[in-house]
C-alpha positions, 0 to 999 in steps of 0.5 A: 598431410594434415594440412591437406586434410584439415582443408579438405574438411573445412567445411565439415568442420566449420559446421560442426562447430557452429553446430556445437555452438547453437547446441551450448548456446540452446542449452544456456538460453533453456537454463536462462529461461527456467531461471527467469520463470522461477524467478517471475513466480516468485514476483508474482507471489510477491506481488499478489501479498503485496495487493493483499496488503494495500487492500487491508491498508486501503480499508484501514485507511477507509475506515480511520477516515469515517471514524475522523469524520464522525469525531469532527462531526460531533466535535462541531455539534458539541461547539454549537450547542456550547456557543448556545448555552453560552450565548443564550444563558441568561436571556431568558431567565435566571439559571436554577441552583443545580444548573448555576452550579454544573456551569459553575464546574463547567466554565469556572466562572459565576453565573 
């Protein structure tokens, strides 16, 4: 008799099954997506800290980059005005006793 019946309510029972079966799987697929939108807010968190970090990078870079070019720049212009007083020292006259004396300190040699 319980084969008998167990045919009989086949179908019914295969559409319970399947039934329970979209009921589980809804229900994993419902917790899946709450653990992947809490897990794209953390992300995201990291990610706008992450920003904010390479802005303050991208100005402390921005600003060692204008203070190099300052520094280079006057290096240049104190070897310029070195070469001339090296290359014009001399030519027109000779030096006073307290301008002999500084470039004495400054090149260790006698004028």
């Amino acid at each position: 008799m319980t084969l008998v019946w167990l045919l009989r309510n086949l179908p019914v029972l295969a559409v319970m099954l399947g039934g329970t079966f979209l009921v589980l799987w809804g229900g994993r697929l419902i917790h899946e997506r709450t653990r992947l939108s809490a897990e794209l807010g953390q992300v995201q968190r990291q990610l706008s800290t992450a920003l904010i970090e390479l802005d303050r990078v991208e100005e402390a870079a921005r600003i060692h980059r204008a203070h190099l070019a300052r520094a280079e720049e006057a290096a240049r212009r104190w070897s310029l005005i070195a070469n001339d007083l090296q290359r014009t020292e001399g030519q027109d006259a000779p030096l006073s006793p307290l301008l002999g004396h500084i470039a004495e300190r400054l090149y260790q040699t006698r004028p």
